[in-house]
C-alpha positions in Angstrom: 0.0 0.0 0.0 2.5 2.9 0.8 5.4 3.2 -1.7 8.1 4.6 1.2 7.7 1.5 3.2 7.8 -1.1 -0.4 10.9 1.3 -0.8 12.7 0.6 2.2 12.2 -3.3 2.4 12.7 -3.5 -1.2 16.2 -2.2 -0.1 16.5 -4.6 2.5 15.7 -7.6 0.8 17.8 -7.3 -2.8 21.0 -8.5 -0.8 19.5 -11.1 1.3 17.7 -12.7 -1.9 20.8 -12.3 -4.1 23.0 -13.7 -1.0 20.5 -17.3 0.1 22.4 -20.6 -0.5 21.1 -22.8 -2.7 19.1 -26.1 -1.6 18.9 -29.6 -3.5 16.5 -30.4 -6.0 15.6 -32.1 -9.1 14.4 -30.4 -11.5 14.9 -26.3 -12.7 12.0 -24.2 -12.6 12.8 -21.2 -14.3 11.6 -18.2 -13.0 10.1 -19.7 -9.5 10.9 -18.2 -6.5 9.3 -20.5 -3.9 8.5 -19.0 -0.7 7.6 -20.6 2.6 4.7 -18.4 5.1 4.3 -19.6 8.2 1.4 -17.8 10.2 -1.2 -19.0 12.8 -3.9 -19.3 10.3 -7.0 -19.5 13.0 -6.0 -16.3 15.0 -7.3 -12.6 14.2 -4.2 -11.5 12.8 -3.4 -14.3 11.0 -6.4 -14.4 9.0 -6.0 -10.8 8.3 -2.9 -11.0 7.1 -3.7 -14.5 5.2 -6.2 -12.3 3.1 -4.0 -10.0 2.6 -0.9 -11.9 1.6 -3.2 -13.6 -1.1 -4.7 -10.0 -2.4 -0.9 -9.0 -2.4 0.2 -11.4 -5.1 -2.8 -10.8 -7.0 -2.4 -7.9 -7.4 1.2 -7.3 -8.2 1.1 -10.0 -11.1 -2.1 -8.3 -12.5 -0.1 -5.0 -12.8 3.3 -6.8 -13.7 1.8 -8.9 -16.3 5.5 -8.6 -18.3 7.7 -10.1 -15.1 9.8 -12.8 -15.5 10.1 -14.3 -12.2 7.2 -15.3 -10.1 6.5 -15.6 -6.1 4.8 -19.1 -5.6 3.5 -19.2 -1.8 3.7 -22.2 0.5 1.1 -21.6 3.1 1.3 -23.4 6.2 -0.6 -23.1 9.6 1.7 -23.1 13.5 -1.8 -22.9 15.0 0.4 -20.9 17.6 3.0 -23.3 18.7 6.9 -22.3 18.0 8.1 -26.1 17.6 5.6 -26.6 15.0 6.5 -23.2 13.5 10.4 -24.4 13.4 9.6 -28.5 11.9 7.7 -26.5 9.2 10.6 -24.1 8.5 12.1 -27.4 8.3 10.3 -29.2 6.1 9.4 -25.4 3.6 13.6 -25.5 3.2 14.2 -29.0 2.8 11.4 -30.2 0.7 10.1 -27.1 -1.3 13.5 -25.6 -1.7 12.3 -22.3 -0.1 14.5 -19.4 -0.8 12.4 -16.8 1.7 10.2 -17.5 4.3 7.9 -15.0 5.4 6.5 -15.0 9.1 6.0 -16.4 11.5 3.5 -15.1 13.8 4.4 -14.7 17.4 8.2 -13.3 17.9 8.8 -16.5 19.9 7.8 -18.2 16.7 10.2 -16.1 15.2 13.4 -17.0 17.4 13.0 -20.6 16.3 12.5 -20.1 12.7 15.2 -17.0 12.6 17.9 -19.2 13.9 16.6 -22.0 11.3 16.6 -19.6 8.7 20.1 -18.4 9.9 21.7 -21.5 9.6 20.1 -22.1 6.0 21.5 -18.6 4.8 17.8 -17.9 4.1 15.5 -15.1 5.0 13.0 -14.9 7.7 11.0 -12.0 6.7 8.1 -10.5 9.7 5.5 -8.1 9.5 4.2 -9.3 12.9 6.6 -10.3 15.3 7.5 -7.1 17.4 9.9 -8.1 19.9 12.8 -5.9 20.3 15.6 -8.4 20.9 14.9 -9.9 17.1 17.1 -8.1 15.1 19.1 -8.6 12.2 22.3 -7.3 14.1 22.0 -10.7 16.2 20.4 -12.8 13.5 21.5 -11.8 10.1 19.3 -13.4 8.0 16.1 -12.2 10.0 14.2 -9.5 8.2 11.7 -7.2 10.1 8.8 -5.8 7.9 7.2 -3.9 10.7 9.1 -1.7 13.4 9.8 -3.1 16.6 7.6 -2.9 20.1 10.8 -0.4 20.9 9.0 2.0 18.8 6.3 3.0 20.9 7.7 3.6 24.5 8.4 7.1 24.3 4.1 7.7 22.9 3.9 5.6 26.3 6.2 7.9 28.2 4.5 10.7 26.8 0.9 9.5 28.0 1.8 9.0 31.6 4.0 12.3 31.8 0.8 14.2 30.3 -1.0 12.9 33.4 1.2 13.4 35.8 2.0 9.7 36.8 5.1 8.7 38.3 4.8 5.2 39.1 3.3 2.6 36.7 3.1 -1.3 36.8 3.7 -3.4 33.2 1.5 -6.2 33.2 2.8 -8.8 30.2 2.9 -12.2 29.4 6.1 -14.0 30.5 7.4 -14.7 26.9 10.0 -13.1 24.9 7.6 -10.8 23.4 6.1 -9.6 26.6 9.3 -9.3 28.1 11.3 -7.5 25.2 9.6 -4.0 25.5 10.1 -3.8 29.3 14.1 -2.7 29.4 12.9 0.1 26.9 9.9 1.3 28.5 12.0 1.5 32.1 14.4 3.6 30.0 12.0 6.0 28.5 9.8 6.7 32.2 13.2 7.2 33.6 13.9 10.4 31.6 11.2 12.1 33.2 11.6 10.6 37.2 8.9 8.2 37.0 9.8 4.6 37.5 7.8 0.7 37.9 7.4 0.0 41.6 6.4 -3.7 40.0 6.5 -6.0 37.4 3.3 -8.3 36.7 4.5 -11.2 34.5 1.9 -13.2 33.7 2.6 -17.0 33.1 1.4 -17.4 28.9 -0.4 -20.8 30.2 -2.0 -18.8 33.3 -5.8 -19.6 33.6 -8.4 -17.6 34.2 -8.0 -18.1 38.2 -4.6 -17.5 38.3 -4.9 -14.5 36.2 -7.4 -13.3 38.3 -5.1 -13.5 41.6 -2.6 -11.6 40.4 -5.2 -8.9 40.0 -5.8 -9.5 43.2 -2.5 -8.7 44.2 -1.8 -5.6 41.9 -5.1 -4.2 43.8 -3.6 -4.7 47.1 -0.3 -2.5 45.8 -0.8 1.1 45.9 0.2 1.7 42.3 -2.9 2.0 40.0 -1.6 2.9 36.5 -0.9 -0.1 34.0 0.6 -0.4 30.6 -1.0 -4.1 29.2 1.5 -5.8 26.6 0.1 -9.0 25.7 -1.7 -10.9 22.7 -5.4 -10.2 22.0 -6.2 -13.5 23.6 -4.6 -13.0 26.8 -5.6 -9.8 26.9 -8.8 -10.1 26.8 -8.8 -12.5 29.9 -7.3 -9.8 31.7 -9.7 -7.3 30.9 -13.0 -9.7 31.6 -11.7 -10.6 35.0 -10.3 -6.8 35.5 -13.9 -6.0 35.2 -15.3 -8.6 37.0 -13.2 -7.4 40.0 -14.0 -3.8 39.7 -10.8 -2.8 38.1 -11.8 -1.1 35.4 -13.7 2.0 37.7 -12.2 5.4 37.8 -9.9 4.3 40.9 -7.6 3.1 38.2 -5.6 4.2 35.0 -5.2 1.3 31.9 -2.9 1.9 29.0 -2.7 -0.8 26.0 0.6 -0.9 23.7 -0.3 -1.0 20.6 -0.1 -5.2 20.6 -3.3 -4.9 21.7 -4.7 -1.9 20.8 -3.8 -1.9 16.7 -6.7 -4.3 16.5 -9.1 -3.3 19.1 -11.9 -2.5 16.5 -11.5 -6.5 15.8 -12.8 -7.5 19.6 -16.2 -9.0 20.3 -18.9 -6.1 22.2 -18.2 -8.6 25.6 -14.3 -7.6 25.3 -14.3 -4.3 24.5 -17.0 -3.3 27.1 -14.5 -4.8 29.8 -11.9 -2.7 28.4 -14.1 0.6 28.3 -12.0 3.3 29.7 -8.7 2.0 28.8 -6.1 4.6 27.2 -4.0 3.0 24.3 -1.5 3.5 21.1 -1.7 2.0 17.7 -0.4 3.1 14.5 -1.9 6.0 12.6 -2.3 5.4 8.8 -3.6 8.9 7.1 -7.0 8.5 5.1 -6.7 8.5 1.8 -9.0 7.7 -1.3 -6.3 4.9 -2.5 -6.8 3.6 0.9 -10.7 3.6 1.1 -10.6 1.7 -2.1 -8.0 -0.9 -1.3 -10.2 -1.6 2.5 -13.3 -2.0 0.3 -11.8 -4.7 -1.7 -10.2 -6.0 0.8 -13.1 -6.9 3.1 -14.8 -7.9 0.0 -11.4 -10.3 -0.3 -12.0 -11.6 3.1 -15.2 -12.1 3.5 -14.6 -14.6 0.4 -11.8 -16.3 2.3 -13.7 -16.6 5.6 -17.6 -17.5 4.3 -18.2 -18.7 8.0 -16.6 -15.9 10.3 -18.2 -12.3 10.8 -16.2 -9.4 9.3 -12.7 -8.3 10.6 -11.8 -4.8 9.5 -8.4 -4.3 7.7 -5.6 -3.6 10.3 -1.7 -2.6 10.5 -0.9 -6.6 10.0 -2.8 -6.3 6.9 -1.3 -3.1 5.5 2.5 -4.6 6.4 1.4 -7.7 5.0 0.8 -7.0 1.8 4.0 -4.2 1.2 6.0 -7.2 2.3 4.7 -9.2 -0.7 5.0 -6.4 -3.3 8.8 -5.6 -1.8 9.5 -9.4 -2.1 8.5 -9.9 -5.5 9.8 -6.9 -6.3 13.4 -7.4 -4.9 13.4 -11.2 -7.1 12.3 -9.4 -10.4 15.2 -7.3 -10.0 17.5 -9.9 -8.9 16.6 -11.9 -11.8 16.7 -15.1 -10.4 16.8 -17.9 -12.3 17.4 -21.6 -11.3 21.2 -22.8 -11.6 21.7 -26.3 -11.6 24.8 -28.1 -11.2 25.7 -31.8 -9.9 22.1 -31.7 -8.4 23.0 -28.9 -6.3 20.2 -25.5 -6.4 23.0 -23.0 -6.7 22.5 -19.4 -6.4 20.6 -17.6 -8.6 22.1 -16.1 -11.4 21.3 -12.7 -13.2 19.4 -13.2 -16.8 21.6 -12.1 -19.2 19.2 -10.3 -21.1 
């Protein structure tokens, strides 16, 4: 959707392509580049970004009719679970010679598969997986086509300073994504004297009871301002049993990062009446005409996918979603990349020499 952003990972991924080691096969397929996604296809934002992935390569091919070299997608579903994601990361490079794989999901996902893909020399390309620590400096072959959770803690900072606060308790899921934002939130509060009295990590498998006594302890604290970084699912635990305790009254302050909060117009009523009152930050995208077309086609696009599910409107997910696929199949048009074979061996793409 927004040419600055195809732009930049465009940039990024013309050396990564050009630079992915070959795998074995058996027969050339000239023009191909094969390409492995791995998302959790049953969850909110995977389904949006499914839709969008699919609209994506429509829709480049039907405006680059005259390209030589064509993104073929290998869809496959983690249904959440980061072992799964990393034996299909697996099985995408050794049986369907994947020279890119896009996702996965969760950024815990995405420590498995990055280290996967690191070792292969190929790719990992995410639009979704926020956590700070996942970066290309320690992974190099890890791509992010989003920015990272570290992008939003001074908006953060700059909510709670606008209110005077000066103490404020995270609440977040004890995995690396709800624990990656927390050094860089401590450092942003710090440069304006307010600080975290206490840290509320909540166990990912935590029930409903057990979430709900550690409310209990957070209302025996004296602190009453919290910044929620979780998934949608956990979070929405939270809120019901927030409410259900009387936490969500006037007595006390709720921020959401933007995990949460970028697809808050996706929640059932039940959810977002428990979170009623909450403060929040998401990403902004400016209206435009282009962009009111593109949503109308795209929840036309989804609907079709999902017959059975009510609507989801178009979110952030979706927008990087589909740049990531132009930028791709963009950055192997202009590689040229052609299958080399030689002794059995998939070498490295070679430019056409046309």
């Amino acid at each position: 959707m927004d040419g600055a952003a195809r732009a930049t990972l465009l940039v990024l991924f013309l050396p990564f392509l050009s630079l992915s080691v070959a795998q074995n096969v058996t027969q050339s397929r000239a023009g191909i580049l094969d390409v492995g996604v791995i998302l959790h296809l049953k969850s909110l934002v995977g389904k949006i970004a499914r839709t969008s992935i699919l609209m994506a390569m429509e829709d480049f091919y039907a405006v680059h009719r005259n390209y030589t070299t064509k993104l073929v997608l290998h869809i496959r579903d983690s249904n959440g679970d980061n072992m799964r994601a990393a034996s299909q990361a697996v099985d995408l490079l050794e049986n369907y010679y994947v020279r890119a794989i896009i996702g996965p999901q969760k950024s815990s996902e995405a420590t498995f598969v990055s280290d996967i893909g690191n070792n292969s020399q190929v790719p990992v390309i995410s639009f979704t997986a926020t956590n700070p620590t996942l970066s290309s400096a320690e992974v190099p072959y890890f791509l992010r086509a989003n920015v990272s959770d570290a992008a939003q803690v001074n908006s953060l900072a700059a909510l709670i300073k606008a209110y005077g606060w000066k103490e404020v308790v995270p609440i977040y899921e004890d995995t690396d994504y709800g624990r990656g934002i927390i050094p860089y939130l401590v450092d942003a509060l710090q440069e304006f004297g307010a600080s975290m009295p206490y840290r509320s990590a909540i166990s990912r498998s935590a029930n409903s009871d057990q979430v709900e006594k550690e409310l209990y302890k957070l209302m025996t604290m004296p602190t009453r301002v919290y910044i929620v970084h979780m998934s949608l699912a956990f979070g929405s635990i939270l809120f019901t049993k927030a409410k259900e305790l009387g936490m969500m009254s006037g007595a006390y302050a709720w921020i959401l990062t933007d995990g949460i909060a970028n697809v808050v117009d996706s929640l059932s009523p039940s959810v977002l009446d428990a979170m009623d009152g909450a403060l929040g930050v998401r990403f902004h995208v400016p209206k435009s005409k282009e962009l009111g077309d593109f949503t109308k086609r795209w929840n036309a696009r989804y609907r079709q996918d999902n017959l059975d599910d009510p609507p989801l409107p178009l979110s952030i997910f979706g927008l990087w979603g589909y740049d990531t696929i132009w930028a791709l199949a963009q950055a192997a048009e202009k590689e040229k990349y052609l299958p080399c074979l030689k002794g059995g061996k998939f070498l490295p793409m070679e430019r056409s020499s046309k």
